[in-house]
Backbone as CSV, one residue per row, in Angstrom:
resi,resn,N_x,N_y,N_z,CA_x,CA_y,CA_z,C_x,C_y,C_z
1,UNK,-1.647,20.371,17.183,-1.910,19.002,16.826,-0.847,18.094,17.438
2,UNK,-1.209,16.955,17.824,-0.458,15.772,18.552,0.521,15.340,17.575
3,UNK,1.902,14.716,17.816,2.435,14.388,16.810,2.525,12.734,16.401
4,UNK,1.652,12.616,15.239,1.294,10.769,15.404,2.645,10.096,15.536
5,UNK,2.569,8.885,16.327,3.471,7.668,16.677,3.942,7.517,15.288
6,UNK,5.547,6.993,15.316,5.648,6.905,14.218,7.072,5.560,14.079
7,UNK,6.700,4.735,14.012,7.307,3.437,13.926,8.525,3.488,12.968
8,UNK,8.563,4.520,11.641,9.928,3.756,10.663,10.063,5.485,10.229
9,UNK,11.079,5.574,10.035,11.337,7.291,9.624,12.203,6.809,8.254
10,UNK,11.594,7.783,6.991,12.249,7.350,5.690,12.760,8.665,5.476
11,UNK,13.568,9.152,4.080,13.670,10.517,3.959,12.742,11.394,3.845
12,UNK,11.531,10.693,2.958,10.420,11.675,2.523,9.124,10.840,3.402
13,UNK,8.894,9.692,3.919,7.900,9.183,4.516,7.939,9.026,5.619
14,UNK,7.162,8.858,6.429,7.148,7.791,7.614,6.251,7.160,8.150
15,UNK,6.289,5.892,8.658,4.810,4.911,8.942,4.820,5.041,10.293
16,UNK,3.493,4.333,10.629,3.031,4.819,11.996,1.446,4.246,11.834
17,UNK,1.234,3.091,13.174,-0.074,3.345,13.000,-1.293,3.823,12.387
18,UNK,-1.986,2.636,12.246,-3.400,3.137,11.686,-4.432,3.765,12.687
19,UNK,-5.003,5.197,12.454,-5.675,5.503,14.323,-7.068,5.659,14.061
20,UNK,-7.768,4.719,14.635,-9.401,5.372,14.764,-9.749,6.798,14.301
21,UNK,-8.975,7.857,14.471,-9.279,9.310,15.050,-8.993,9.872,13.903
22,UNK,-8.525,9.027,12.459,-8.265,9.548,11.180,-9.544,8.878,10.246
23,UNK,-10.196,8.297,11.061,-11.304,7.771,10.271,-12.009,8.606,9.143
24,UNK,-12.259,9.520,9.431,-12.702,11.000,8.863,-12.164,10.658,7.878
25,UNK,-10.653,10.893,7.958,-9.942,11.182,6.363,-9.512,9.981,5.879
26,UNK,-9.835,8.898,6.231,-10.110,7.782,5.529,-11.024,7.357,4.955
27,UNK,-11.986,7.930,5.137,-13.338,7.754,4.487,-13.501,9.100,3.283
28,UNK,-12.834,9.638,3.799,-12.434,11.107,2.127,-11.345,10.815,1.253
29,UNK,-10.784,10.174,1.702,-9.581,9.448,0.759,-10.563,8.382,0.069
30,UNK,-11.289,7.082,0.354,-11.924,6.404,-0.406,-12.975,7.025,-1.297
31,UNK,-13.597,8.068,-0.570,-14.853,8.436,-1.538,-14.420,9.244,-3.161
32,UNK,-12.745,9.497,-2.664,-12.143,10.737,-4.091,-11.934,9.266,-4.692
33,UNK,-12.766,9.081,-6.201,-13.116,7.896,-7.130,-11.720,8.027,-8.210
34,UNK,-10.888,9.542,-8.508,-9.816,9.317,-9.122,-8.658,8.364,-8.330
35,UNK,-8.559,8.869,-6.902,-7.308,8.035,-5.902,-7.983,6.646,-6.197
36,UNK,-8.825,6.042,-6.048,-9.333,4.711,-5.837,-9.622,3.780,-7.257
37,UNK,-9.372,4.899,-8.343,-9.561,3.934,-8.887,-8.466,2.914,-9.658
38,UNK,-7.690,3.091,-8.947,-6.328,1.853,-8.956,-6.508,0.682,-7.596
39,UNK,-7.220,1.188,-6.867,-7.541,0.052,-6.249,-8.347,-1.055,-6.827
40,UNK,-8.564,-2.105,-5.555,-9.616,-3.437,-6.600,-10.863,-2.800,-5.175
41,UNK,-11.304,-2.077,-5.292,-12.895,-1.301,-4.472,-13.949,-1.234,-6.038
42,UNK,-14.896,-1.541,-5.501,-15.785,-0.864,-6.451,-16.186,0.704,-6.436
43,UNK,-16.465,1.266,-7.151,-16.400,2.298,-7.410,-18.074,3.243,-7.237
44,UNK,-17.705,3.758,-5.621,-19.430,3.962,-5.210,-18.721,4.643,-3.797
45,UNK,-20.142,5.348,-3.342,-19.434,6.099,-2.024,-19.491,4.762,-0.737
46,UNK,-18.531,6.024,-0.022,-18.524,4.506,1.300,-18.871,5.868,2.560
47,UNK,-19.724,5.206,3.178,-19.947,5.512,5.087,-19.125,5.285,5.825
48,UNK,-18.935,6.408,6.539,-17.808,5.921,7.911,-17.895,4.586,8.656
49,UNK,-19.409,4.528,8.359,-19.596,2.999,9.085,-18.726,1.970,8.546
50,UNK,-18.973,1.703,7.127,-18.214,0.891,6.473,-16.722,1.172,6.653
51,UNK,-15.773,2.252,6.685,-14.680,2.835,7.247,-14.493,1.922,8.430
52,UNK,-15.509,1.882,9.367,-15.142,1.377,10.569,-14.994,0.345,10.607
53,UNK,-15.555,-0.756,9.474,-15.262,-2.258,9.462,-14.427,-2.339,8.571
54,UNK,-13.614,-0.899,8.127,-12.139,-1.827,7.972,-11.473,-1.700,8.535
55,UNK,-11.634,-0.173,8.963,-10.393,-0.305,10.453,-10.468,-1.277,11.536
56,UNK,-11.303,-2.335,11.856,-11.570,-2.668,12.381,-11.241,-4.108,12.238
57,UNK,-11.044,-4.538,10.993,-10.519,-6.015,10.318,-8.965,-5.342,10.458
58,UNK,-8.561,-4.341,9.731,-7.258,-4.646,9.337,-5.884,-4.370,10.942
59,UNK,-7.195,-3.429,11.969,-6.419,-3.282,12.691,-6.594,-4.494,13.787
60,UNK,-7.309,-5.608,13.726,-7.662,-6.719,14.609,-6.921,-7.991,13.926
61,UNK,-6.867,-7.822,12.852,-6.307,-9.319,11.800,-4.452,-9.367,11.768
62,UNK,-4.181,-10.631,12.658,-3.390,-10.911,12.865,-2.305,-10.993,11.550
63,UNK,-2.855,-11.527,10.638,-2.210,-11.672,9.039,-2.196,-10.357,8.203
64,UNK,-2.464,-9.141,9.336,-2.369,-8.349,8.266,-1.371,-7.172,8.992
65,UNK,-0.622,-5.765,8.923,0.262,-5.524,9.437,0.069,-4.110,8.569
66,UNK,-0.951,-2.780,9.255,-1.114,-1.913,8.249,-0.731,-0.619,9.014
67,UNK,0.149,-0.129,8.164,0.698,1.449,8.507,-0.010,2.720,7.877
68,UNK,0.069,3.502,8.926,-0.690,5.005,8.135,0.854,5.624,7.167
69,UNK,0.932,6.502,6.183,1.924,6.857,5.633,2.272,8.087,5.542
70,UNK,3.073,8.785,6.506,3.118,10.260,6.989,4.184,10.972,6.042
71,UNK,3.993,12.087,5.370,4.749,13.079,4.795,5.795,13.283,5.867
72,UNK,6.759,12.792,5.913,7.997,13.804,6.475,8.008,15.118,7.276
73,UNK,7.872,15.693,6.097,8.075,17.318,6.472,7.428,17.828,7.239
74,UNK,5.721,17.695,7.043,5.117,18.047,7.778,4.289,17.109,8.985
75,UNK,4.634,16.072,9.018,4.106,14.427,9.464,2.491,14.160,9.032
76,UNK,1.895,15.084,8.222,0.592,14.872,7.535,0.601,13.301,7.189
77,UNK,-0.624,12.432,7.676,-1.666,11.389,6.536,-1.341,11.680,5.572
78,UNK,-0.646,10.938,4.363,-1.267,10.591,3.127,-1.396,9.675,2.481
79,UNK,-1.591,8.663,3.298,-2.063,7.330,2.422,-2.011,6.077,3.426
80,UNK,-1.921,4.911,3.275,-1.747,3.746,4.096,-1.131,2.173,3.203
81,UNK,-0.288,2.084,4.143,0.787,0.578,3.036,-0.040,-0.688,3.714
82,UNK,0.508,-1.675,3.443,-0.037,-2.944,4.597,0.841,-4.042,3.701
83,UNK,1.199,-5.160,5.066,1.444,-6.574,4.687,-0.125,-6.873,4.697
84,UNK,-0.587,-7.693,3.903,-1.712,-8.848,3.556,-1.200,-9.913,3.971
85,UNK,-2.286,-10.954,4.619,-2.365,-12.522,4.012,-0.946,-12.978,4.510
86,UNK,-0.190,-12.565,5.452,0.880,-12.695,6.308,1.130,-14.126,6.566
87,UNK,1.880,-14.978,6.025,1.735,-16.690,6.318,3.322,-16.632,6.566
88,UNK,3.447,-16.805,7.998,4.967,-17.264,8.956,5.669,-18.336,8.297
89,UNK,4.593,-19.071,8.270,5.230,-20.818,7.929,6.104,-20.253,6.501
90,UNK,5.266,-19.700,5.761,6.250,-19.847,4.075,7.100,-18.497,4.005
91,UNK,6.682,-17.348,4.935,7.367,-16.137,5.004,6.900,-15.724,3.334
92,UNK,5.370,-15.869,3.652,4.673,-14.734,2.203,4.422,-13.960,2.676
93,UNK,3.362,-12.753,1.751,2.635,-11.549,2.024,2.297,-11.123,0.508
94,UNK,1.259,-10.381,0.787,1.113,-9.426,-0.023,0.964,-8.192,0.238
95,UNK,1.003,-6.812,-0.546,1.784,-5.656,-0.399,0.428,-4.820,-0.752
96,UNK,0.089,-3.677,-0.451,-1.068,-2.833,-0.860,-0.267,-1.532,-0.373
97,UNK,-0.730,-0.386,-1.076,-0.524,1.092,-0.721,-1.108,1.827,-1.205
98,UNK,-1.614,2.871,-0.708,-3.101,3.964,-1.277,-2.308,5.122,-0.452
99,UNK,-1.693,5.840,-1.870,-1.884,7.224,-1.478,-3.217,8.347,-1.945
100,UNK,-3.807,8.857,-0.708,-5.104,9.282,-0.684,-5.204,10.597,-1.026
101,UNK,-3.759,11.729,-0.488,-3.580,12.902,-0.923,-2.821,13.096,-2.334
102,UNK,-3.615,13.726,-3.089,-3.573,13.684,-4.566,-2.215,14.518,-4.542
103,UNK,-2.193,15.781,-4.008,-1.204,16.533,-3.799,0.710,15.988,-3.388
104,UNK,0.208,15.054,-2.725,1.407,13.759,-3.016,1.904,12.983,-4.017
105,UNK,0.876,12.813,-4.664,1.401,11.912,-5.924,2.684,12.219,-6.855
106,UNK,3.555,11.305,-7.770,4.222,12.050,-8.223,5.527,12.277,-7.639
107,UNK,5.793,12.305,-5.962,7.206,13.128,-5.495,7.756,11.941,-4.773
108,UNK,7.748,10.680,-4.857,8.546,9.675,-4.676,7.862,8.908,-3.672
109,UNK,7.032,9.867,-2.575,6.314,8.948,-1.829,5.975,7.501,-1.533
110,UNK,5.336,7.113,-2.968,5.032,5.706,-2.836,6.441,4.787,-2.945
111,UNK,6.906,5.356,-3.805,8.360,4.221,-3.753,8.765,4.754,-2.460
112,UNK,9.409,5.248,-1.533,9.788,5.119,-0.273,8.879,4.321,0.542
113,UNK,7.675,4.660,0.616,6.998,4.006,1.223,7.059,1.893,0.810
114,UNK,7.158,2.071,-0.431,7.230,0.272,-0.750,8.759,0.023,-0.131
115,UNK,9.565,0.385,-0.284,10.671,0.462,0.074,10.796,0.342,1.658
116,UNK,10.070,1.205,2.354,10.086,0.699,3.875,9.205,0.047,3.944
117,UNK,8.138,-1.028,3.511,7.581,-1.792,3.584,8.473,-2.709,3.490
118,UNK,9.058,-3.251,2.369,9.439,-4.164,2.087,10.808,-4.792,3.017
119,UNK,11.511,-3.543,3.693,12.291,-3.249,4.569,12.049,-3.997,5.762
120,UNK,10.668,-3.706,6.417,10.231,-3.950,7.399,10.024,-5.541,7.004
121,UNK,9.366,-6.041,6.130,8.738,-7.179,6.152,10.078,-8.572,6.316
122,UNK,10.981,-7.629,5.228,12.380,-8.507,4.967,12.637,-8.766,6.532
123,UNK,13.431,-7.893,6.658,13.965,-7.533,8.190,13.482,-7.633,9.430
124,UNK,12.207,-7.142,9.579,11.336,-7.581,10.778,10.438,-8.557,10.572
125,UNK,9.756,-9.031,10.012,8.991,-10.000,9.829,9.807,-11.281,9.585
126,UNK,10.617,-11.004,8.934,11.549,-12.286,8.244,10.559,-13.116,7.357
127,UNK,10.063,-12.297,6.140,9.615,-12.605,5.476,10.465,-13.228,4.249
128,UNK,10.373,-13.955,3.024,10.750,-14.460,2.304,10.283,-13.661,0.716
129,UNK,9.148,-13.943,0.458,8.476,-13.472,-0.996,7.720,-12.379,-0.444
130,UNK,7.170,-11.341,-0.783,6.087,-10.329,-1.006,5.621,-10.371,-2.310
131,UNK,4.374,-10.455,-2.680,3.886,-10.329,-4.146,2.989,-8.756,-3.843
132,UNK,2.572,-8.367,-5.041,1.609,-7.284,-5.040,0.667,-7.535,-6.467
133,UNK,-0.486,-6.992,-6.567,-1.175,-6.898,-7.890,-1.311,-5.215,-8.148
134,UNK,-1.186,-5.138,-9.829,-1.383,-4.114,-10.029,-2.115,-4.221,-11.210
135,UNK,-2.593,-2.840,-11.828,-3.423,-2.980,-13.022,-2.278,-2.134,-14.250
136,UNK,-2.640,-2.478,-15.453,-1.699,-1.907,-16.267,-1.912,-0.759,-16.710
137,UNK,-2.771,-0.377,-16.675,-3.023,1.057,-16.870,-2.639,2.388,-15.521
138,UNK,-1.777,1.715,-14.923,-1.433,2.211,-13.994,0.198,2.554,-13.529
139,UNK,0.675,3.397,-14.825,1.614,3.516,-14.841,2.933,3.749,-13.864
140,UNK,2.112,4.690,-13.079,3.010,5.862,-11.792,3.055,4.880,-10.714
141,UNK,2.053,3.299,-10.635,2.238,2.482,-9.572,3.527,1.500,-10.082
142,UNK,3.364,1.442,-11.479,4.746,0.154,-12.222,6.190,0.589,-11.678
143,UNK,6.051,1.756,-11.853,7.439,2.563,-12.180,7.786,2.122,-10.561
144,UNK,6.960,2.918,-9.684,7.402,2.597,-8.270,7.747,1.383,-7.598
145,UNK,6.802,0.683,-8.209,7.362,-1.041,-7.738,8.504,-1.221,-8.100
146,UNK,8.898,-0.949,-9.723,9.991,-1.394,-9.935,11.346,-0.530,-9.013
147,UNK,10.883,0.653,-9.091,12.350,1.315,-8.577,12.724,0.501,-6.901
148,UNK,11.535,0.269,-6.002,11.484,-0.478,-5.256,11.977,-2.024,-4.952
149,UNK,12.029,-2.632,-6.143,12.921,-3.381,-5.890,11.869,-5.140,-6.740
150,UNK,10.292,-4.571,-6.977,9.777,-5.423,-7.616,10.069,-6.337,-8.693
151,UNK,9.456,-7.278,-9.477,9.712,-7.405,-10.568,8.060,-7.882,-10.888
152,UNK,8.053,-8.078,-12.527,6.559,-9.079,-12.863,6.908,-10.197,-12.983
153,UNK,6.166,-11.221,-12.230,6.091,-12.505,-12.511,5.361,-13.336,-13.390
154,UNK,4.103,-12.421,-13.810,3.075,-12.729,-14.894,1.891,-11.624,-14.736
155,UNK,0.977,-12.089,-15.532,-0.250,-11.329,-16.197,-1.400,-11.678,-16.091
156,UNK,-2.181,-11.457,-15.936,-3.600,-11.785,-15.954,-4.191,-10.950,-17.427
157,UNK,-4.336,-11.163,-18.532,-4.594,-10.714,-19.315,-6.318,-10.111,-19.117
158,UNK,-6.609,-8.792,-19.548,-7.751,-8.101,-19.503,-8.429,-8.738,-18.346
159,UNK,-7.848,-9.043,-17.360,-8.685,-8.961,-16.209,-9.699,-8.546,-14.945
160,UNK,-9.180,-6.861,-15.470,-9.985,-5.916,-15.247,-10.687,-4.835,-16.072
161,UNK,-11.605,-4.610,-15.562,-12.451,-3.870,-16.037,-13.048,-2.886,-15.304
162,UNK,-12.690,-1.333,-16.383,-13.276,0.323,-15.827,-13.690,0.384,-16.551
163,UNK,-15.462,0.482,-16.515,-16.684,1.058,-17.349,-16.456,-0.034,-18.571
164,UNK,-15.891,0.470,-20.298,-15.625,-0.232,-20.738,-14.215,-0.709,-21.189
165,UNK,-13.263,-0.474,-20.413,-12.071,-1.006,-21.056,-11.712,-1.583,-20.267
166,UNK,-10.535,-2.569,-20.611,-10.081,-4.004,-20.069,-9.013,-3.752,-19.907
167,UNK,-7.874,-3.682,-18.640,-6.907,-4.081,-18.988,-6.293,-5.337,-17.614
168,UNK,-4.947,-5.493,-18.378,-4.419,-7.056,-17.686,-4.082,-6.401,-16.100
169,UNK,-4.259,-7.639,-15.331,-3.773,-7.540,-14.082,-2.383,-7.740,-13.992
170,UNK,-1.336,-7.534,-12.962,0.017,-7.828,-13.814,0.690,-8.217,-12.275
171,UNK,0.898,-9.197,-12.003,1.140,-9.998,-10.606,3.146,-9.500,-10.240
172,UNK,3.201,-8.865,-9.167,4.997,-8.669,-9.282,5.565,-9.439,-7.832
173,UNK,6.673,-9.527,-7.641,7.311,-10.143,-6.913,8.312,-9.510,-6.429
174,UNK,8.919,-9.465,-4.724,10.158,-9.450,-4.608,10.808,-10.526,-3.553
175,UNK,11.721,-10.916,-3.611,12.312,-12.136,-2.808,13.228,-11.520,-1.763
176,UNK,13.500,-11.687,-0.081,13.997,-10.912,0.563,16.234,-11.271,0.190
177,UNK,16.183,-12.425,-0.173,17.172,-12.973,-0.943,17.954,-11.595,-2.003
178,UNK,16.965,-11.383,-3.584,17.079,-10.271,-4.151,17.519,-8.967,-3.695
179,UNK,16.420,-8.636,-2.225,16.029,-6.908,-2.138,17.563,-6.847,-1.090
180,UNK,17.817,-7.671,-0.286,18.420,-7.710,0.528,20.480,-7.270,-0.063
181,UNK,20.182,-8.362,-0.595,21.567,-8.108,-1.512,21.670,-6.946,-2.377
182,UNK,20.960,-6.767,-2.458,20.743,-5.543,-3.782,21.197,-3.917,-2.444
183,UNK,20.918,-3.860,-1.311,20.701,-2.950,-0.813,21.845,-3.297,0.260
C-alpha cells in the first residue's frame, strides 16, 4: 500500500488530505448509524454517489479546509477533521471531526486531532475564534474539546432530537489569543 501524503504529524495522529480513492471507506464510515449518530446527518443509508458530492463540495470549497485523520502507527484512515465556513476578514471557522473507525475511539485520537486542528488554523490560517457544535449526550466528544483547549459559550436547550429524546445543543469556543498562550 502507498503511503498517504501527510501534511501535520501528531504523536498518535496525522492529517493528510482528503483522497477520492478512500471514497469506499467513506461511505462505510457514514452508513455505521452508531459513528454518525453524533453527527447533525440524518440517519438513513448514503450511496457513494452522494459520497461523491461531498467529496466534491468539501474538497472544491474554498471556505472549507478538510483533512483525512491517519492513525500514527499504522498511517490507517480513521476519520476526517475540517475548518468550516472559513471567513479571512473576521479570522472565524467552525470545527467538525468524525472518527469513523470504532476501534479508535476512546485512545485520545480525537483530542489530538482537535488539537492539530486548532494548531493549524491558529498558526496557519491565522485564524482568530473557532467555534464547534456538539450534542450533550455526547460525552467522549465534551471531554475532548475541552482537553483541547475548548470552552462552552452557550446552549441550545433540547435542540435536538434522536427518535424520542431531546437533548441541548451546546455551542463551544476557542480564541487563538487563549489556545496560543496556554501552549
Amino acid at each position: 500500500m502507498e503511503q498517504p501524503l501527510i501534511n501535520i504529524w501528531g504523536e498518535l495522529v496525522a492529517l493528510g488530505p482528503i483522497s477520492r480513492d478512500r471514497m469506499p471507506l467513506y461511505q462505510r464510515w457514514v452508513n455505521d448509524f452508531a459513528a454518525t449518530a453524533t453527527l447533525s446527518l440524518p440517519v438513513r443509508p448514503y450511496a457513494v454517489e452522494q459520497e461523491a458530492v461531498w467529496y466534491e463540495s468539501a474538497s472544491g470549497d474554498p471556505s472549507q479546509t478538510p483533512f483525512d485523520i491517519f492513525e500514527r502507527a499504522t498511517l490507517r484512515p480513521i476519520g476526517n477533521a475540517a475548518l468550516l465556513h472559513i471567513d479571512h476578514q473576521h479570522g472565524t471557522a467552525e470545527y467538525g471531526i468524525f472518527i469513523g473507525e470504532r476501534d479508535c475511539w476512546d485512545k485520545g485520537y480525537g483530542t489530538e486531532a482537535t488539537r492539530l486542528m486548532l494548531d493549524y488554523g491558529f498558526r496557519v490560517v491565522g485564524l482568530h475564534n473557532i467555534m464547534l457544535r456538539v450534542y450533550s449526550d455526547n460525552p467522549r466528544a465534551l471531554r475532548a474539546y475541552q482537553k483541547a483547549g475548548f470552552a462552552e459559550m452557550g446552549r441550545r436547550r433540547e435542540a435536538r432530537r434522536t427518535g424520542r429524546t431531546r437533548v441541548d445543543v451546546i455551542y463551544m469556543d476557542c480564541l487563538a489569543s487563549e489556545y496560543l498562550s496556554a501552549g
